[in-house]
C-alpha positions as CSV (number, residue, x, y, z in Angstrom):
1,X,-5.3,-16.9,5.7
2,X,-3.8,-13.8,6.2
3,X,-5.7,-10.8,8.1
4,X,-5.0,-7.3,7.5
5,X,-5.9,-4.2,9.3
6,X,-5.6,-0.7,8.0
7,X,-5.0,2.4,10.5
8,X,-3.9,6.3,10.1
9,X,-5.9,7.7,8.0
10,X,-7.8,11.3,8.3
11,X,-7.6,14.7,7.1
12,X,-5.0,16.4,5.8
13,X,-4.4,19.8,4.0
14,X,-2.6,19.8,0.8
15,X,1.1,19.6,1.1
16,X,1.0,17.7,4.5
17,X,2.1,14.2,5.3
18,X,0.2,10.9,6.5
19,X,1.7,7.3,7.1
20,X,-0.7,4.6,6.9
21,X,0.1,1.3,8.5
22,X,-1.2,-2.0,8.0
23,X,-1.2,-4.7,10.9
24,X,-0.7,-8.1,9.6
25,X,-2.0,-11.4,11.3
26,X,-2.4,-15.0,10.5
27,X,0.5,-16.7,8.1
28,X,4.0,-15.6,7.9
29,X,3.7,-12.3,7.0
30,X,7.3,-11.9,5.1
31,X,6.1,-14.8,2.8
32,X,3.8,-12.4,1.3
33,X,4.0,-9.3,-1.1
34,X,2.0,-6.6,0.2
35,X,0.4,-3.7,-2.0
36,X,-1.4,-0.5,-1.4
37,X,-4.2,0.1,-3.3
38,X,-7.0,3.2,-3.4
39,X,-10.0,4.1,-4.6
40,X,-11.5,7.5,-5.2
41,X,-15.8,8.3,-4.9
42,X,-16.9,7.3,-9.0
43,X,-13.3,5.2,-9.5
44,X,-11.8,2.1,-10.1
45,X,-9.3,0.9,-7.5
46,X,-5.9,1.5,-8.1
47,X,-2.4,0.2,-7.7
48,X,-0.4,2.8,-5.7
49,X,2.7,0.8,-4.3
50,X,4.4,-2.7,-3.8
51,X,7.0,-4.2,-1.5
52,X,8.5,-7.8,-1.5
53,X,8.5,-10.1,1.2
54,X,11.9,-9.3,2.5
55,X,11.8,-5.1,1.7
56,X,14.0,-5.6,-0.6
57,X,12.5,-4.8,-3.8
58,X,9.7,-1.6,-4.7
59,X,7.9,-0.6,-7.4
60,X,5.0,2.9,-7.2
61,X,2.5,3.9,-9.6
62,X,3.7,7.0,-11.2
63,X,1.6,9.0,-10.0
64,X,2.9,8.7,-6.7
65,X,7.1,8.0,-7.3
66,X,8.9,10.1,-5.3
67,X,6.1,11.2,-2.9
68,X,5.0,8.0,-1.4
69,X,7.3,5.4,0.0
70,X,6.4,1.9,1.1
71,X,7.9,0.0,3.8
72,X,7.9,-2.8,6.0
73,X,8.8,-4.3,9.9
74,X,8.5,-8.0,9.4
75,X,9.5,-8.6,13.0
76,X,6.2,-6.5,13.9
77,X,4.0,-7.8,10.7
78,X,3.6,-4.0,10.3
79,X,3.3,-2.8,6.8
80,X,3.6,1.5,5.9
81,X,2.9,3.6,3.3
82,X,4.1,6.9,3.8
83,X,2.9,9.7,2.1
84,X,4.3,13.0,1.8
85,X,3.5,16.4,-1.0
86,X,-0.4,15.3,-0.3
87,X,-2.4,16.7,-3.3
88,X,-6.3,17.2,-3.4
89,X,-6.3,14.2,-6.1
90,X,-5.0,11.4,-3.1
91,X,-7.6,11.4,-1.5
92,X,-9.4,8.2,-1.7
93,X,-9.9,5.0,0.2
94,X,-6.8,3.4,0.8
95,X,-6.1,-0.5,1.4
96,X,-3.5,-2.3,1.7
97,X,-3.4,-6.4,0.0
98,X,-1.2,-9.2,0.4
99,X,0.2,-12.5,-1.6
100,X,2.0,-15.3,-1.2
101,X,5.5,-15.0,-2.7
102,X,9.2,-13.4,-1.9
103,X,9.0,-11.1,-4.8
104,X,8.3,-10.9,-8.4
105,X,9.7,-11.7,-11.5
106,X,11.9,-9.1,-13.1
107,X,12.1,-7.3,-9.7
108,X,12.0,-4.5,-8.9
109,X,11.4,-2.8,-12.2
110,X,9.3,-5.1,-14.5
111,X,6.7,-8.1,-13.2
112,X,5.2,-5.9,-10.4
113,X,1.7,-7.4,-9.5
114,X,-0.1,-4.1,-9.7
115,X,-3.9,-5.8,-10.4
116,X,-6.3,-6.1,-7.9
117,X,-6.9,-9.7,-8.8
118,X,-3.3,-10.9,-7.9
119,X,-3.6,-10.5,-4.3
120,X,-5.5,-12.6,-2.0
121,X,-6.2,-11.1,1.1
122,X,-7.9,-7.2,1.5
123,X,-8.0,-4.9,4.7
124,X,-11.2,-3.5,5.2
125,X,-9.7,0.4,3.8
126,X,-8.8,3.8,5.3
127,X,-10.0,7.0,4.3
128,X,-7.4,9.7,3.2
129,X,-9.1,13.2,3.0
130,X,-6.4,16.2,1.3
131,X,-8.1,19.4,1.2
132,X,-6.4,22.6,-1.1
């Protein structure tokens, strides 16, 4: 099992920054993938980012490329997504999900696991707020 705990979210006004962390706990934590995820009021969760075991490899939604980037400190089981250019549209729920595995086939640029269903283990979620 693998626990994970979400932490910096708030408000923000359009065009700010926010890094979001995610405290990892239970198994090795740099045998697992880990994923952001969000979810706007009325939406489907979505993919937003993903980062390989060893930080090696990335792949972001496009919506996001070149304004979010994901990270990782396996020596403090610490996972980041920081997010810069903030726009109204972010705003959303955001959680951050982990599975077992190094990395993905055809990493980094094909193979990504971007589905909900692919990863086992869920943070409870962080509210993002980006006022215009």
């Amino acid at each position: 099992q693998v626990q994970l705990v979400e932490s910096g979210g708030g408000l923000v006004q359009a065009g700010g920054s926010v890094r979001l962390s995610c405290a990892a706990s239970g198994r090795t934590f740099s045998n697992h993938i880990m994923g952001w995820f969000r979810q706007a009021p009325g939406k489907e969760r979505e993919f937003v980012a993903v980062i390989s075991g060893s930080g090696v490899f990335t792949y972001y939604a496009n919506s996001v490329k070149g304004r979010f980037t994901i990270s990782r400190d396996n020596a403090k089981n610490t996972g980041y997504l920081q997010m810069n250019s903030l726009k109204p549209e972010d705003t959303a729920v955001y959680y951050c999900a982990a599975r077992y595995g190094s990395s993905w086939s055809g990493a980094p640029t094909s193979g990504a696991p971007t589905s909900r269903s692919e990863y086992a283990y869920w943070g409870q979620g962080t509210q993002v707020t980006v006022s215009s």
